[in-house]
C-alpha positions as CSV (number, residue, x, y, z in Angstrom):
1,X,0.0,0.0,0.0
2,X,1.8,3.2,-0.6
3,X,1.8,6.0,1.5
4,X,-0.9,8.1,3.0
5,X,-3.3,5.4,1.8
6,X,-5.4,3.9,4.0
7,X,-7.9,1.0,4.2
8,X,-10.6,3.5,5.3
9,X,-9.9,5.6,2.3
10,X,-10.1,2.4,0.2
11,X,-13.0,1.5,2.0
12,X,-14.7,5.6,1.0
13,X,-13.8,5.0,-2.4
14,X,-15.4,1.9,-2.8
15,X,-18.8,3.2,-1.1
16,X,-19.0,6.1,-3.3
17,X,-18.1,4.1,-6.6
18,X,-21.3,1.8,-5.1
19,X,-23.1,4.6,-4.8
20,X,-22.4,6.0,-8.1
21,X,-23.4,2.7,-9.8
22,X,-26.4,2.8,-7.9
23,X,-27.4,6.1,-9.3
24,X,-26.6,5.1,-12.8
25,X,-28.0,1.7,-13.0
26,X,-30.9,1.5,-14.9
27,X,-34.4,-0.4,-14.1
28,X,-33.0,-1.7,-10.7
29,X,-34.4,-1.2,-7.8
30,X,-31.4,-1.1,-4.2
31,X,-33.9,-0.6,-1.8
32,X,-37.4,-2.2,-0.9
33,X,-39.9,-1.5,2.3
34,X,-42.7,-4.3,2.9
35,X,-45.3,-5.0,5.5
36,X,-44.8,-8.9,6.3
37,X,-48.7,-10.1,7.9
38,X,-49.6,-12.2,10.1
39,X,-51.7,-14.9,10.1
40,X,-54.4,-16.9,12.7
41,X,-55.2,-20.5,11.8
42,X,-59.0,-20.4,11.9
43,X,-58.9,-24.7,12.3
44,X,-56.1,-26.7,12.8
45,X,-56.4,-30.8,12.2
46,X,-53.8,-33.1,12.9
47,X,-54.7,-35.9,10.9
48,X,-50.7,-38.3,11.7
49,X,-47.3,-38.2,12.6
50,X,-45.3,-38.6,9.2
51,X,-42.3,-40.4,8.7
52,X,-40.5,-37.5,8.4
53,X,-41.3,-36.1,11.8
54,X,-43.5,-33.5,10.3
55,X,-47.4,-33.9,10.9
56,X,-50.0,-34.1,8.0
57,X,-52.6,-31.2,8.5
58,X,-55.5,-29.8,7.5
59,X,-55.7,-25.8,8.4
60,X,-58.0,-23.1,7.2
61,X,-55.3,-20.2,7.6
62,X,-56.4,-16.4,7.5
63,X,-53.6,-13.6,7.1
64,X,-54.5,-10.6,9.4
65,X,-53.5,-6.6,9.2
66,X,-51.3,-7.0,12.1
67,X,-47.4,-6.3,10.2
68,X,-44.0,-6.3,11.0
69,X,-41.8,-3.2,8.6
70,X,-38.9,-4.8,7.1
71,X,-36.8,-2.8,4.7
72,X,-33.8,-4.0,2.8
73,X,-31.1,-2.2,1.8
74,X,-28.3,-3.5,-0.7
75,X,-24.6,-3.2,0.2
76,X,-21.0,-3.3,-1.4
77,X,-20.3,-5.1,2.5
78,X,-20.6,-8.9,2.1
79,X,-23.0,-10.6,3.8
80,X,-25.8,-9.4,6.2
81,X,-26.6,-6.6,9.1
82,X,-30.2,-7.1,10.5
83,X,-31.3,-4.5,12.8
84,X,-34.2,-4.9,14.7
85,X,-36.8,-2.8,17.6
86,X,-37.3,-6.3,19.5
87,X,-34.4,-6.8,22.1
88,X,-35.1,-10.4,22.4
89,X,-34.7,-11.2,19.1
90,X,-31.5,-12.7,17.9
91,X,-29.2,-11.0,14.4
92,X,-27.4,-13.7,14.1
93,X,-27.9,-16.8,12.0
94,X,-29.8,-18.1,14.6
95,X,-32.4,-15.9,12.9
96,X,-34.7,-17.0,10.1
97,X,-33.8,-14.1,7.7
98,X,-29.7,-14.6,8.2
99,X,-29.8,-17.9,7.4
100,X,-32.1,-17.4,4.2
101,X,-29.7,-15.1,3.3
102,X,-26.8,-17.3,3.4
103,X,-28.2,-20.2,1.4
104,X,-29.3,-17.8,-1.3
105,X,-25.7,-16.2,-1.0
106,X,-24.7,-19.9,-1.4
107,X,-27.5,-21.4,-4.0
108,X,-27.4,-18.1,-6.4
109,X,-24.0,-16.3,-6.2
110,X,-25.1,-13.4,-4.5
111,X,-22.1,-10.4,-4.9
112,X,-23.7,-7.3,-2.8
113,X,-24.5,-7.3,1.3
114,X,-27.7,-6.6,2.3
115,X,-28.6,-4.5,5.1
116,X,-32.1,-5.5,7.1
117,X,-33.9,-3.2,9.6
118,X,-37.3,-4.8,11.1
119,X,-39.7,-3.1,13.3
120,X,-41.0,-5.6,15.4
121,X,-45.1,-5.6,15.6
122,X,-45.6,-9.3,15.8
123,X,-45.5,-10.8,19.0
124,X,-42.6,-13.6,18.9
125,X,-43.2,-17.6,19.2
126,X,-47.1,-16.5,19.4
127,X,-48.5,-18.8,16.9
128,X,-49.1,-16.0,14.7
129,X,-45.9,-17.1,12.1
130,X,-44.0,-13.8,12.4
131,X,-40.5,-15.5,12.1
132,X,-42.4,-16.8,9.0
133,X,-43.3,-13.8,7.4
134,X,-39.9,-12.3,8.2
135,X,-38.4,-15.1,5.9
136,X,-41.0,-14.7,3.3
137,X,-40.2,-10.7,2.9
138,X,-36.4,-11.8,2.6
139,X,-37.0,-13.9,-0.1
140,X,-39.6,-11.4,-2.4
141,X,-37.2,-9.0,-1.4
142,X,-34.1,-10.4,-2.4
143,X,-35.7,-12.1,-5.7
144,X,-36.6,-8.8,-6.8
145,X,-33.5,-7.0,-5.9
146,X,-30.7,-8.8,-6.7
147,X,-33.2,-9.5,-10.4
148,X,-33.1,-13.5,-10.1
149,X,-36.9,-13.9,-11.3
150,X,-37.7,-17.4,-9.4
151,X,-40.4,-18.9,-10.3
152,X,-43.3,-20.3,-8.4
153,X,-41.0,-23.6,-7.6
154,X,-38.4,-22.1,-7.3
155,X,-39.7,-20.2,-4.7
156,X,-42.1,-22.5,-2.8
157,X,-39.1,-24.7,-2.5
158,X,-36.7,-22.3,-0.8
159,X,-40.3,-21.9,1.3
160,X,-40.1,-25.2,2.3
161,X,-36.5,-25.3,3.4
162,X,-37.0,-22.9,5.7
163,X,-40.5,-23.8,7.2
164,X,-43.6,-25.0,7.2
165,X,-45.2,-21.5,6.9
166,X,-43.3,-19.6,4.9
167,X,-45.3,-20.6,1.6
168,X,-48.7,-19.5,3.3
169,X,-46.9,-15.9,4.5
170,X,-45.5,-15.4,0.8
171,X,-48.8,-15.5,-0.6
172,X,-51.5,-15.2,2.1
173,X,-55.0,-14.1,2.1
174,X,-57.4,-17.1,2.8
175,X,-56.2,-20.3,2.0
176,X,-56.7,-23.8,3.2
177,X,-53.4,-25.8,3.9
178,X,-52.6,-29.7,3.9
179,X,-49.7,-31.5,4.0
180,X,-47.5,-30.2,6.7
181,X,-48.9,-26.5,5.3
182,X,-46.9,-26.0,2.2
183,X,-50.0,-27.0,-0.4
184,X,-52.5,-24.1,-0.8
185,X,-55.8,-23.4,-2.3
186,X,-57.9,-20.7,-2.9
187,X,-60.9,-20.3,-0.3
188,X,-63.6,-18.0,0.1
189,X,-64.2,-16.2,3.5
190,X,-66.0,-13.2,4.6
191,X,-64.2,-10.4,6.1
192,X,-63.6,-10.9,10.2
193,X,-63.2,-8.5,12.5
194,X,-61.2,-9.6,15.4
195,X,-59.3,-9.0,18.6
196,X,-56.1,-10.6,19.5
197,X,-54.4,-11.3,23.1
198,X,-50.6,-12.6,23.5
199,X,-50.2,-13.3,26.8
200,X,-46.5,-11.7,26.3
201,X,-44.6,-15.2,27.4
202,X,-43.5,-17.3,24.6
203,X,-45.2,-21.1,23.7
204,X,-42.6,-23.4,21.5
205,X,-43.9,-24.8,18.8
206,X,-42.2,-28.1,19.1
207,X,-43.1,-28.6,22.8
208,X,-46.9,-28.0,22.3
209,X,-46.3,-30.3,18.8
210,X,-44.3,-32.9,21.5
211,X,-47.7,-33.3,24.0
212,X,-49.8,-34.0,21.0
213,X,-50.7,-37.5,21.2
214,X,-54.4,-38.3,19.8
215,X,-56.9,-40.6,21.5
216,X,-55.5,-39.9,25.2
217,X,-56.5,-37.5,27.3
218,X,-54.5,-33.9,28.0
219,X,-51.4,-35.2,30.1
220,X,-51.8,-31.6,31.9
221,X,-54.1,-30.8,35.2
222,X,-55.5,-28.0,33.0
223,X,-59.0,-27.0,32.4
224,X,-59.8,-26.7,28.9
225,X,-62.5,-24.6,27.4
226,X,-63.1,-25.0,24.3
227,X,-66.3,-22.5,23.9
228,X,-67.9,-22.4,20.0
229,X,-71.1,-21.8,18.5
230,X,-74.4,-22.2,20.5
231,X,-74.9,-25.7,18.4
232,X,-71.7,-26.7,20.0
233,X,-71.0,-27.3,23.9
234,X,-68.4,-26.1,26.5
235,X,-65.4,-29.3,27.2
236,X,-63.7,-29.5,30.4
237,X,-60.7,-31.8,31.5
238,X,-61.2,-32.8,34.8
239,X,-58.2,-35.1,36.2
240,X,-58.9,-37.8,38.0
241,X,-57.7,-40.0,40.8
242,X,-56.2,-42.3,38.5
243,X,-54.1,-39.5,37.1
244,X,-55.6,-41.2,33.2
245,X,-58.1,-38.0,33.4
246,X,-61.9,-37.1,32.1
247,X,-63.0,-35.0,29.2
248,X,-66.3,-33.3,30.8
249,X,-69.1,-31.4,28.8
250,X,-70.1,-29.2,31.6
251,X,-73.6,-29.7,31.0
252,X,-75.7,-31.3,31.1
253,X,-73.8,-35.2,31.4
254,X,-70.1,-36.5,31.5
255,X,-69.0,-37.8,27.8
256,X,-66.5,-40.3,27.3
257,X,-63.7,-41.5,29.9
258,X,-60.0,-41.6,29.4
259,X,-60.2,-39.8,25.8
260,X,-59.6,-36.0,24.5
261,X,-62.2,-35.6,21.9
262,X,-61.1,-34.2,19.0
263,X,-63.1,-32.3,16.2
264,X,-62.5,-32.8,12.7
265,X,-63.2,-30.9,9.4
266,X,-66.8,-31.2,8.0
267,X,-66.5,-32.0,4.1
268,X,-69.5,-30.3,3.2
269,X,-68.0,-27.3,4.7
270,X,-64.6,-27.7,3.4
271,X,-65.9,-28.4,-0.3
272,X,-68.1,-24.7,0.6
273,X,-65.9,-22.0,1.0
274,X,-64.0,-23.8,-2.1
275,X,-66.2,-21.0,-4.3
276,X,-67.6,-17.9,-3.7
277,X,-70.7,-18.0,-1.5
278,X,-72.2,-15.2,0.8
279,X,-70.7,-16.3,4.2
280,X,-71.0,-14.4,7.9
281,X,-68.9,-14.9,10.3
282,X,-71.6,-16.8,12.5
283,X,-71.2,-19.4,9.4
284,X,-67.3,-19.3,9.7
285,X,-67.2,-19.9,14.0
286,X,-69.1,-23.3,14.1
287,X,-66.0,-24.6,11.9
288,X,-63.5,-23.4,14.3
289,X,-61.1,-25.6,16.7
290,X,-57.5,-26.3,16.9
291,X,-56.0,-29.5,18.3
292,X,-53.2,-28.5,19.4
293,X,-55.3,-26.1,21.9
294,X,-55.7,-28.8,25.2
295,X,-52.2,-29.1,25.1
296,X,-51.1,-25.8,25.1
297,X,-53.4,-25.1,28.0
298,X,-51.4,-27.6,29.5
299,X,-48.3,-25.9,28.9
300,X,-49.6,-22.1,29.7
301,X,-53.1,-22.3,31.6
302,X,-53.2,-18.3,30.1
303,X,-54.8,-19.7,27.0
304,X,-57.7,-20.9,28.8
305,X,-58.1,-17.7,30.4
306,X,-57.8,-15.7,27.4
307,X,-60.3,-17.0,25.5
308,X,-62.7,-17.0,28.0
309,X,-62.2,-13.0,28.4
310,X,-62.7,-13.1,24.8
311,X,-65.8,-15.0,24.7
312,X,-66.9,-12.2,27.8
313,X,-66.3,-9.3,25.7
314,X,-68.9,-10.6,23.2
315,X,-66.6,-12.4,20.8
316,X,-68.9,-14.9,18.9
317,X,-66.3,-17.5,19.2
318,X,-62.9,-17.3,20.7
319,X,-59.4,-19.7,20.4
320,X,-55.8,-20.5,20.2
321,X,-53.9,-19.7,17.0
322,X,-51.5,-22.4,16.0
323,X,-49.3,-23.6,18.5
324,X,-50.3,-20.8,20.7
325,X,-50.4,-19.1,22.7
326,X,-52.1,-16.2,21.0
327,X,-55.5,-16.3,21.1
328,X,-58.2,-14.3,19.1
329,X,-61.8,-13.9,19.0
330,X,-64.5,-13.1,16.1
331,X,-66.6,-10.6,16.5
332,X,-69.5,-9.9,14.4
333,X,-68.6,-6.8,13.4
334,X,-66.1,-3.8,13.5
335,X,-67.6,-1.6,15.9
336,X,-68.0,-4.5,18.7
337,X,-64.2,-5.4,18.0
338,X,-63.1,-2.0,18.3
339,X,-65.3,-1.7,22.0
340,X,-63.8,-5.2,22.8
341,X,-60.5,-4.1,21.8
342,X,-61.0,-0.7,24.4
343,X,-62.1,-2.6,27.4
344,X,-59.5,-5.5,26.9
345,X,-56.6,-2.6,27.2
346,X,-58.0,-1.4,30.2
347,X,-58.2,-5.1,32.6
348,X,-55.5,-7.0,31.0
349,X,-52.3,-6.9,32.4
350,X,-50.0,-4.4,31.1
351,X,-47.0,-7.5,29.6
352,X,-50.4,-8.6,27.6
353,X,-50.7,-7.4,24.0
354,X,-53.8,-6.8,22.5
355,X,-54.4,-6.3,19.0
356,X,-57.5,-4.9,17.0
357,X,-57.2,-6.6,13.4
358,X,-59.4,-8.0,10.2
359,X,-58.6,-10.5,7.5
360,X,-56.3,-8.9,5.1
361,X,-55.8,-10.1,1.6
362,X,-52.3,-10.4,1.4
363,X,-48.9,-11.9,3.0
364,X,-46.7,-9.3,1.8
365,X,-47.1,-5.7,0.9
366,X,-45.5,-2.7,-0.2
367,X,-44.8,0.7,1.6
């Protein structure tokens, strides 16, 4: 190096030629703002354990207005810098959105840095796939700025690399998901106005997925309330001496011993909101349960206790999403959420978040 030449004047040189090619390329964008959404799973079926440790589902999933801000920002640094407004989530690659970035580095020759800053709304390990949407904004954004025009494989298999999720939070709206909730189609459901409550304590997915075990009762002392519909009826587990436990209707007569009832999908409704029809949300609530719900109560009796605030606050149904332990409930309209949404604030402890949302049309969005 001769002299008077320094690394940090290398290093100003280089930034200002970036900058300059910036400014002159043509037709490419360097910098990108999206909203990443939510989502609730309205049902949640566990049909088997697969042999690849994965479980076979059957979900109506719902994407909802509440949004993290992710902007991306490309760099003449290698590699990646993610900022981020929630102190308890990790930059490193122990985060979603590093490690994406890594394998596409890897998979697609990647030659610029990119620079990350998210503004947290989405509570974290809450069942409401936020680390999923995270990803999925990485990847539109990256596809579109470093110009590598994927395809729909492409992309849904990068999806599935990364999670089970991510392919619903790329494309969201209202979608029904089997297999382990990578395959997608179309469905038809009114708009929903709803309230959400995170408890503010984490749930991991894999330990609520580990107590699953169908045809045996709720390992946990927990109550379980599982309030729906007026056609349907209020379950309680009750243990008993035995320790092997009771599921209990709590009126008017005790149903079957030593067994967690489960529901399951009702064809004709399934087949239904396959096309357009005029739908309420009344029609939507009677079709709503999640089995991973009595074991997540078992795990964090909060759920329980949630819902049931919910459900007092005139939600026309009330649950778990996903593997917890957010809950929401369905209100039949915008005005009684938003009233809901007021008095909630006001008599739920301070480290709970509550959320005023509706169904949104969309996974990913521009700003």
């Amino acid at each position: 190096m001769r002299p008077g030449h320094s690394h940090r004047a290398t290093h100003r040189k280089s930034s200002e030629r970036w900058r300059h090619e910036r400014h002159n390329t043509v037709g490419r964008e360097f910098y990108m703002k999206l909203r990443a959404y939510a989502k609730i799973n309205l049902s949640l079926e566990i049909i088997k354990k697969r042999r690849d440790h994965f479980h076979e589902l059957v979900m109506i999933m719902q994407s909802v207005s509440l949004y993290d801000e992710i902007s991306f920002d490309l760099t003449d640094r290698p590699g990646i810098c993610v900022k981020t407004t929630a102190p308890d989530l990790p930059t490193d690659d122990a985060n979603i959105v590093v490690r994406l970035y890594q394998y596409m580095k890897e998979a697609y020759s990647l030659q610029q840095g990119l620079e990350v800053t998210l503004t947290k709304n989405i509570p974290i390990a809450a069942g409401l796939a936020g680390g999923s949407a995270n990803a999925a904004a990485t990847l539109y954004a990256i596809n579109a700025l470093f110009q590598l025009n994927l395809n729909r494989g492409d992309l849904f298999n990068i999806c599935t690399m990364f999670g089970s999720d991510i392919v619903f939070t790329y494309y969201g709206g209202s979608k029904l998901a089997t297999g382990r909730g990578e395959i997608l189609e179309d469905i038809f459901l009114p708009r929903l106005d709803l309230v959400l409550i995170n408890p503010g304590v984490p749930l991991s997915t894999a330990a609520v997925y580990g107590c699953f075990k169908p045809g045996i009762p709720n390992p946990h002392e927990a109550e379980c309330i599982a309030i729906k519909h007026e056609r349907f009826h209020v379950w309680r587990y009750a243990p008993d001496t035995t320790r092997a436990g009771t599921m209990q209707k709590l009126m008017p007569k005790r149903v079957e011993k030593h067994c967690l009832v489960l529901k399951t999908h009702d064809p004709g409704f399934l087949s239904r909101i396959k096309s357009p029809h005029n739908l309420s949300p009344i029609d939507i609530c009677p079709h709503c349960f999640n089995h991973l719900e009595p074991f997540a109560i078992g795990l964090n009796s909060d759920v329980a206790k949630l819902k049931q605030q919910l459900l007092d606050h005139g939600a026309i149904t009330a649950m778990m999403t996903g593997s917890g332990p957010t809950c929401f409930g369905i209100f039949n309209n915008a005005d009684k959420a938003k009233e809901a949404f007021g008095r909630l604030k006001k008599t739920l402890p301070p480290d709970h978040k509550v959320f005023l949302v509706s169904s949104f049309e969309k996974g990913i969005d521009h700003i």
